[in-house]
N, CA, C and O atoms as CSV, one atom per row, in Angstrom:
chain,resi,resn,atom,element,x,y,z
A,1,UNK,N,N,77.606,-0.841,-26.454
A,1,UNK,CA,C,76.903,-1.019,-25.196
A,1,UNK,C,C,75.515,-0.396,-25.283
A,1,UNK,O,O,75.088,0.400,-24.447
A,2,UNK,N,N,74.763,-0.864,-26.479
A,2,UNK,CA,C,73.321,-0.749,-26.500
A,2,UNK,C,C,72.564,-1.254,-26.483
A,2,UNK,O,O,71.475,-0.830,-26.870
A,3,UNK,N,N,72.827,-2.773,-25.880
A,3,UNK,CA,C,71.631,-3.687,-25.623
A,3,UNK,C,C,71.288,-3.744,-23.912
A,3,UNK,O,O,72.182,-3.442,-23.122
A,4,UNK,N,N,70.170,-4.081,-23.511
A,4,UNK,CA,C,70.523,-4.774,-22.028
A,4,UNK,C,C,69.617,-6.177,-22.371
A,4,UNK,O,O,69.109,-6.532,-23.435
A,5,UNK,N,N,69.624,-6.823,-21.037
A,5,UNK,CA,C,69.606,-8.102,-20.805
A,5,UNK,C,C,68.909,-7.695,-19.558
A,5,UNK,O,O,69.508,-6.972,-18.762
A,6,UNK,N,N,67.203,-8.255,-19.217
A,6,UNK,CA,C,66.484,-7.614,-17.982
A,6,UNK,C,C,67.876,-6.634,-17.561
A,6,UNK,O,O,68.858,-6.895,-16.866
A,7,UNK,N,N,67.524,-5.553,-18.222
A,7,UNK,CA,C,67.901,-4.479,-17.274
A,7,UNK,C,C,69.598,-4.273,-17.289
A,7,UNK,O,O,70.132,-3.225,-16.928
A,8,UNK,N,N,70.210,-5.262,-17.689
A,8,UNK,CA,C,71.674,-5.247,-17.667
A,8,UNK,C,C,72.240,-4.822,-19.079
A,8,UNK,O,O,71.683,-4.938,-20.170
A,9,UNK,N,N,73.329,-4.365,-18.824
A,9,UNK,CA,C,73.857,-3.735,-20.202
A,9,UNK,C,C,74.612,-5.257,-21.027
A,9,UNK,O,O,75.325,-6.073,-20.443
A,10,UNK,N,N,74.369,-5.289,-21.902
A,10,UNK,CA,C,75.021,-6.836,-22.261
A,10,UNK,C,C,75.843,-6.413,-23.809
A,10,UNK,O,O,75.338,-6.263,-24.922
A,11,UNK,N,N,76.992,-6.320,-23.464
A,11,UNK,CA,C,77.790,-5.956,-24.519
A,11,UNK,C,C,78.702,-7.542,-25.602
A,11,UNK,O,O,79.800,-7.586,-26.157
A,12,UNK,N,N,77.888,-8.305,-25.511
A,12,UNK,CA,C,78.775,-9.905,-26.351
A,12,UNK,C,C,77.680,-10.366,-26.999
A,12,UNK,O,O,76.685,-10.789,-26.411
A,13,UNK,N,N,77.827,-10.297,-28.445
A,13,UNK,CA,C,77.251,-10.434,-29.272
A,13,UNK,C,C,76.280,-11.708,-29.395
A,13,UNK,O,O,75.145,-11.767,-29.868
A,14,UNK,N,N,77.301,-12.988,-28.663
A,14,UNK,CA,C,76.648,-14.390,-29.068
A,14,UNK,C,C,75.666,-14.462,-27.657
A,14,UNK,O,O,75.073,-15.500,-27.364
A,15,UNK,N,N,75.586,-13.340,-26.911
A,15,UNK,CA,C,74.688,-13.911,-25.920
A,15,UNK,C,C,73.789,-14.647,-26.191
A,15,UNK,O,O,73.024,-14.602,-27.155
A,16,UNK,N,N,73.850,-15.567,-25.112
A,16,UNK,CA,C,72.222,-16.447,-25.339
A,16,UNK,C,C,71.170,-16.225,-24.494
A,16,UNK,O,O,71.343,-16.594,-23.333
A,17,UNK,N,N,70.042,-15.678,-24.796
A,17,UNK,CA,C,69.064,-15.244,-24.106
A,17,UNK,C,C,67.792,-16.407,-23.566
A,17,UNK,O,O,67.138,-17.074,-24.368
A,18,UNK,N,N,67.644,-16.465,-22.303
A,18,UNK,CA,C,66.400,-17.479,-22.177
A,18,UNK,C,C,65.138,-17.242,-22.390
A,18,UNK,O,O,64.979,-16.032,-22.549
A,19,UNK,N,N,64.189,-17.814,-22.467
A,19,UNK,CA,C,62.593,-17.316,-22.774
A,19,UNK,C,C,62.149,-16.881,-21.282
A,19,UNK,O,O,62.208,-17.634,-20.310
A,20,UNK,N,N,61.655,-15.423,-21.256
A,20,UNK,CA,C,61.413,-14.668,-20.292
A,20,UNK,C,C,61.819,-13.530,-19.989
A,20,UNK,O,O,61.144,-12.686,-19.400
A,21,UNK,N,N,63.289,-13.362,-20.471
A,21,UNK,CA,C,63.874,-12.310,-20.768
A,21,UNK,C,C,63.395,-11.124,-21.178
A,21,UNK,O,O,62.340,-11.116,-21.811
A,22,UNK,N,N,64.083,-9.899,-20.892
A,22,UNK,CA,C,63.779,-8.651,-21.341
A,22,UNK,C,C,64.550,-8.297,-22.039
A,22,UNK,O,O,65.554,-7.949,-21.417
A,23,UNK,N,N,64.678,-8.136,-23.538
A,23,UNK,CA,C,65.773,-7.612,-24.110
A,23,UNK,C,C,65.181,-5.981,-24.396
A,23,UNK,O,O,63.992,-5.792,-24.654
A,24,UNK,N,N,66.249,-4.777,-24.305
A,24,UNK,CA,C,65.981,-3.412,-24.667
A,24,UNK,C,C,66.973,-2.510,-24.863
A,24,UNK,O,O,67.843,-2.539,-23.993
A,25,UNK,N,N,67.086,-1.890,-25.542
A,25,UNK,CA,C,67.717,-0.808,-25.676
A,25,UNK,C,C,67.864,0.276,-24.683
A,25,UNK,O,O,66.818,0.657,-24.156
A,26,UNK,N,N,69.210,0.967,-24.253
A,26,UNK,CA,C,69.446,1.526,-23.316
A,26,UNK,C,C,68.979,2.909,-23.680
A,26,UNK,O,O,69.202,3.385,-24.793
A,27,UNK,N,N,68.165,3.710,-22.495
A,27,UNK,CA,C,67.414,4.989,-23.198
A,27,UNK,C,C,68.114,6.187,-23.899
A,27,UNK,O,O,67.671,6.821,-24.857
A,28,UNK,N,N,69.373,6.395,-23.198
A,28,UNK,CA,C,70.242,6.952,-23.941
A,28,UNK,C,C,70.826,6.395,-25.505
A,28,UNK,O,O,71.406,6.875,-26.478
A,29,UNK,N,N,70.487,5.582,-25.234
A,29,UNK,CA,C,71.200,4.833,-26.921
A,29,UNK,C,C,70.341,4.925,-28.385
A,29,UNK,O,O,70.630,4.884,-29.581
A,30,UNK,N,N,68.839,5.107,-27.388
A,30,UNK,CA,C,67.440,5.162,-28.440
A,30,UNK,C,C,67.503,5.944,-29.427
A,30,UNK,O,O,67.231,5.537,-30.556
A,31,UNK,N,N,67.841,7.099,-29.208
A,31,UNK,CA,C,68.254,8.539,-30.018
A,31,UNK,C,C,69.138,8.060,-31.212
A,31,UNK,O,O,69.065,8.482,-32.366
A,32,UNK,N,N,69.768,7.349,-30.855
A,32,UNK,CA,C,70.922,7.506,-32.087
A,32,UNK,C,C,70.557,6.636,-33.236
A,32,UNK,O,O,70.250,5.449,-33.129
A,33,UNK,N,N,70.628,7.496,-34.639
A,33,UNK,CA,C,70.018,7.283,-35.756
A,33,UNK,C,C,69.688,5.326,-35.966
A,33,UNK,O,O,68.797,4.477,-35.918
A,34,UNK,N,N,71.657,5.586,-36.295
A,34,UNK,CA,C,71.122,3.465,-36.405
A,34,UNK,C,C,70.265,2.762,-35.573
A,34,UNK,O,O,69.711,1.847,-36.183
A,35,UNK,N,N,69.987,2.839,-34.546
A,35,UNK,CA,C,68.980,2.164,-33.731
A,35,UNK,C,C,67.548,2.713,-33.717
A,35,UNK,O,O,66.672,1.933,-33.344
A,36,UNK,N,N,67.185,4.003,-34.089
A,36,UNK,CA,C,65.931,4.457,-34.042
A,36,UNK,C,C,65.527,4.148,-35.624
A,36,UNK,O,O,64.492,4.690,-36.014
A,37,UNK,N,N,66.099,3.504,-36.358
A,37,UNK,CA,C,66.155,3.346,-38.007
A,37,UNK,C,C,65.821,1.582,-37.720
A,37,UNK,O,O,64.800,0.924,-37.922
A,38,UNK,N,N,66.853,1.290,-37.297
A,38,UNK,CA,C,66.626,-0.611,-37.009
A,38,UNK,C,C,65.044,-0.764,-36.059
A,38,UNK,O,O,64.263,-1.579,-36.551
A,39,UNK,N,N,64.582,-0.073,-34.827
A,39,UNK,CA,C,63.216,-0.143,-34.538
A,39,UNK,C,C,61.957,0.339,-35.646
A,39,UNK,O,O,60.927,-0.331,-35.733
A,40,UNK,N,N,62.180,1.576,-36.465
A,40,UNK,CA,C,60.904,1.915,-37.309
A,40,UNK,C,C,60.924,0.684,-38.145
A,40,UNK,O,O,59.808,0.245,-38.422
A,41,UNK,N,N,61.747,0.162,-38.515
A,41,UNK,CA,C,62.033,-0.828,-39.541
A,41,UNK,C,C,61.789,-1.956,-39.285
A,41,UNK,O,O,61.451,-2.624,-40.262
A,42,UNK,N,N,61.838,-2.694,-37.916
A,42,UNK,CA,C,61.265,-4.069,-37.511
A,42,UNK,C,C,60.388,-4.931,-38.090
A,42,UNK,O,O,59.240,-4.489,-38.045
A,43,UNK,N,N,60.476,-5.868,-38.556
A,43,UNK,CA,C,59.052,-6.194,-38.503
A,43,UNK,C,C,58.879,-7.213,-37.761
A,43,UNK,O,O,59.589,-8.210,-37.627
A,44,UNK,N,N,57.645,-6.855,-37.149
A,44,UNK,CA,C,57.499,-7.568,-36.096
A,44,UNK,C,C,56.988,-9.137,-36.224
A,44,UNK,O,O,57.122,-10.042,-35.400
A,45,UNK,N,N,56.485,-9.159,-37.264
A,45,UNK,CA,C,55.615,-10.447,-37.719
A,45,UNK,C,C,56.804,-11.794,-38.316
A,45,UNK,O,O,56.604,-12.939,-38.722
A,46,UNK,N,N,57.822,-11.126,-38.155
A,46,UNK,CA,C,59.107,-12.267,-39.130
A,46,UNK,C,C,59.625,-13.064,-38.086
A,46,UNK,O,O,60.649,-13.679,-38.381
A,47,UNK,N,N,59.082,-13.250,-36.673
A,47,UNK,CA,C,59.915,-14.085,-35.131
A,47,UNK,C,C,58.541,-14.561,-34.693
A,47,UNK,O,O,58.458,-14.341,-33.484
A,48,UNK,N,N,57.941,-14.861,-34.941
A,48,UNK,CA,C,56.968,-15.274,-34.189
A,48,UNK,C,C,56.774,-15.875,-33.029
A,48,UNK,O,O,55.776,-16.433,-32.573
A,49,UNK,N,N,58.163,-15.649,-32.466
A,49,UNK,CA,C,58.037,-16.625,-30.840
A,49,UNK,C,C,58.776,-15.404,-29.994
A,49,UNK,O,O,59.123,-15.638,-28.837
A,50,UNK,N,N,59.096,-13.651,-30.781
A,50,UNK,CA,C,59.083,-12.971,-29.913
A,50,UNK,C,C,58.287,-11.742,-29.745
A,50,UNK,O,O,58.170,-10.744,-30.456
A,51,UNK,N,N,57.886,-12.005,-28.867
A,51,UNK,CA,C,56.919,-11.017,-28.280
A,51,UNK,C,C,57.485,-9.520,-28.490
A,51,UNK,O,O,58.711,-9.405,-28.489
A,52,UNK,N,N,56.743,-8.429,-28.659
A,52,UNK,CA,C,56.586,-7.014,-29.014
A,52,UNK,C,C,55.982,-6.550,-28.196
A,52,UNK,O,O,54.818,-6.884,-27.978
A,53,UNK,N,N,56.764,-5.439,-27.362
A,53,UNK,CA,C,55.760,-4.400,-26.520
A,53,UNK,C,C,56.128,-2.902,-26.770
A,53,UNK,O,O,56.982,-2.064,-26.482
A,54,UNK,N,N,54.795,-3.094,-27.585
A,54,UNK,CA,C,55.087,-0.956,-28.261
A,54,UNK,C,C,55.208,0.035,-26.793
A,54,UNK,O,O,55.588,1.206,-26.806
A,55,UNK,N,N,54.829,-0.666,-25.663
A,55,UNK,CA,C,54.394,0.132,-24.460
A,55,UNK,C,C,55.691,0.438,-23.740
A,55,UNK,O,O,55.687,1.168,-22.749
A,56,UNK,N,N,57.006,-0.206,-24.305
A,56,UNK,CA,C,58.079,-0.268,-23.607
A,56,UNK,C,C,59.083,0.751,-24.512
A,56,UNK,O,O,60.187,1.147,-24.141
A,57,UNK,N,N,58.739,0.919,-25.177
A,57,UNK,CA,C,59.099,1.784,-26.409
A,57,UNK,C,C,59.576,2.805,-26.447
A,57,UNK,O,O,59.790,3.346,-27.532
């Protein structure tokens, strides 16, 4: 239970997300190694149809 969905916790893997969406990590969840390892590591340039906001970060 470390994704949300605008704002919702979205725990099912095959979700399908629409264009507009907010996908993020829950702030408590940020901390923990595997996920602060999977963000330094991103690259951002390999999706090119999703948008990056370092400001949300």
């Amino acid at each position: 239970k470390h994704i949300t969905v605008d704002g919702e916790v979205v725990n099912i893997p095959s979700y399908a997300v629409k264009p507009g969406q907010l996908i993020g990590v829950r702030e408590r969840s940020k901390s923990l190694e595997v996920i602060a390892n999977s963000l330094a590591g991103f690259n951002h340039s390999k999706y090119p149809w999703l948008e990056w906001d370092e400001t949300l970060r």
